[in-house]
C-alpha positions, -999 to 999 in steps of 0.1 A, spaced: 138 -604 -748 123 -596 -713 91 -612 -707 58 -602 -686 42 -624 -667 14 -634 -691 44 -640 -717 43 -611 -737 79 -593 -744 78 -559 -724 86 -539 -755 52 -544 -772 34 -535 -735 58 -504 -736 48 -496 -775 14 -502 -769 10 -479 -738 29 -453 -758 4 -449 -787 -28 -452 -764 -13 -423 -749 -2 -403 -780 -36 -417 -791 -54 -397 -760 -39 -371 -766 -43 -370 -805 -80 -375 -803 -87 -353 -775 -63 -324 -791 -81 -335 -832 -114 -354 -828 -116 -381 -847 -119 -367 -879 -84 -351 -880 -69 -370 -860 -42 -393 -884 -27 -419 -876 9 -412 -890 3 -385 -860 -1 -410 -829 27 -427 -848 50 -394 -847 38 -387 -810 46 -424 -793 79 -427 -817 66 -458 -828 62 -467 -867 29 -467 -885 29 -500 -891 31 -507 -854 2 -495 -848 -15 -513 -876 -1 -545 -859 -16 -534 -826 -45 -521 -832 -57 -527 -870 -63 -491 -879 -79 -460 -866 -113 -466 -856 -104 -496 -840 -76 -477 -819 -104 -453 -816 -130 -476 -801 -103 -490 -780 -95 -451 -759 -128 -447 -760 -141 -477 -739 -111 -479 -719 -109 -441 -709 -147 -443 -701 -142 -471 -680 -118 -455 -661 -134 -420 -657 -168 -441 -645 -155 -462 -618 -131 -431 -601 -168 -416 -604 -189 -442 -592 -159 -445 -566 -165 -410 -550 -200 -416 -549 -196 -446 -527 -169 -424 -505 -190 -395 -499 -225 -408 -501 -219 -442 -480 -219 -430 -445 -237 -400 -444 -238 -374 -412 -246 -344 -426 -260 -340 -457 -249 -305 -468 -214 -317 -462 -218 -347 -475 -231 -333 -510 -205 -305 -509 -179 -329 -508 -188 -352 -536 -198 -321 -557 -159 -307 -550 -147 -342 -554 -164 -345 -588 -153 -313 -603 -119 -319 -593 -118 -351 -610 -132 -339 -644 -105 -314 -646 -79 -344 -637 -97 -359 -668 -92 -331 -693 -84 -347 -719 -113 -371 -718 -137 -347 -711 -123 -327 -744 -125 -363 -767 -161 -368 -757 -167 -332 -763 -150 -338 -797 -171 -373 -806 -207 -351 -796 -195 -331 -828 -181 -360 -845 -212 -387 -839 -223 -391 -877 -187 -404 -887 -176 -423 -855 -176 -466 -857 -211 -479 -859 -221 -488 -821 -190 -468 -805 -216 -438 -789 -233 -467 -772 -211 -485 -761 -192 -451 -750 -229 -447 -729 -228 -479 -715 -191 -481 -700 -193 -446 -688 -222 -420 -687 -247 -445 -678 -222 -464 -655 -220 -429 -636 -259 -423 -633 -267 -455 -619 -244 -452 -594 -250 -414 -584 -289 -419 -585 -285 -453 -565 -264 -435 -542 -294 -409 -542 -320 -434 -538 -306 -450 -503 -304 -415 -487 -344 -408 -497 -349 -443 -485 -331 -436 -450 -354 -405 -449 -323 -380 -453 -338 -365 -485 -370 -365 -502 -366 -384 -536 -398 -390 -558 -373 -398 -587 -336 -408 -581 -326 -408 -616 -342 -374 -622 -323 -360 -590 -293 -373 -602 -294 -352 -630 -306 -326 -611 -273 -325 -589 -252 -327 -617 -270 -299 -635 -266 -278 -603 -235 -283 -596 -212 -293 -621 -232 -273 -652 -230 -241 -640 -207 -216 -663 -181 -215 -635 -172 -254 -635 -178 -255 -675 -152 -230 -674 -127 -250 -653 -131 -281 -674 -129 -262 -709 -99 -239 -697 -125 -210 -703 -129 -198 -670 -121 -159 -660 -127 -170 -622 -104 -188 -598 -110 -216 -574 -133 -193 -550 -155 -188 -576 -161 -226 -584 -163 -234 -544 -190 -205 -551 -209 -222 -575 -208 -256 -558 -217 -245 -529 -248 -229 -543 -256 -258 -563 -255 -280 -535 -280 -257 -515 -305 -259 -544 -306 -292 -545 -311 -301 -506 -335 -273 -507 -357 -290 -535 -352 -325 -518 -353 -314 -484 -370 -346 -461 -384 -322 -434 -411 -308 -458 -402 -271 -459 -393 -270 -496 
């Protein structure tokens, strides 16, 4: 049998990849609760007992999507902070663009997006520890980076920031909370594009408006 370079035959990576996929998908589609695990088995055409082998059972092949799709969601998010908060001209723009950004890759993320939404319902009968560590990898992750991201520009006298985590959330409220971007990420929307450009736009403005640095808030 072929072998990877760490030594382990390319059929189990292959196997493996297929059922955290069916398992995304699964779990996004059915929660946690519903979600069975002779249905990830039917979706990655791989036996039952395969998974077993892989993974041990369901919440561990829970706890395993959940950390790693976090993970992966956080640092393209953290990323695009870095991109459009790093070098900063104008701010409007700046903001704007990271607020587009953002959106753009939450609805790229659908399906995570739609398994958190899933384990907020589901918290009582997740693993023990899973909601924190879920926190840890990803939400928090995110914050940090956003309201550090914040912080610098108040510090370089761009914005005026009493509070950088509390503007973070502030931004994210305004801009990616409203019912237009809920919409896009929940497949809900009755708008099109223009109206979510709408809504970011105007989010953006409210925020720079309450953390204007020239003082005429």
């Amino acid at each position: 049998m072929t072998q990877t370079a760490g030594g382990r035959p390319r059929g189990l990576l292959a196997k493996r990849e297929a059922i955290l996929e069916a398992a995304r998908s699964t779990f996004a589609a059915h929660g946690y609760q519903r979600a069975s695990i002779d249905a990830i088995a039917a979706l990655a055409a791989v036996s039952t007992r395969t998974i077993y082998n892989h993974f041990g059972g369901k919440a561990e092949l829970f706890s395993v999507i959940v950390r790693d799709s976090a993970a992966r969601v956080a640092e393209a998010l953290a990323g695009l902070v870095d991109h459009h908060l790093g070098a900063v001209g104008d701010v409007e723009a700046a903001f704007t663009g990271l607020a587009r950004a953002w959106v753009s890759a939450k609805a790229e993320n659908a399906s995570h997006f739609a398994m958190v939404r899933q384990m907020r319902e589901e918290e009582v009968h997740l693993p023990p520890g899973l909601v924190g560590a879920w926190q840890e990898v990803g939400p928090v992750r995110v914050h940090r980076a956003l309201a550090r991201g914040i912080g610098e520009l108040g510090r370089r006298g761009l914005l005026h920031i009493d509070d950088p985590d509390r503007a973070a959330e502030h931004f994210l409220l305004l801009t990616t909370g409203t019912a237009a971007t809920r919409g896009l990420l929940t497949g809900t929307s009755t708008g099109g594009d223009d109206e979510v450009d709408a809504a970011v736009r105007a989010g953006v403005r409210t925020f720079l408006y309450g953390h204007s640095a020239s003082g005429s808030r």
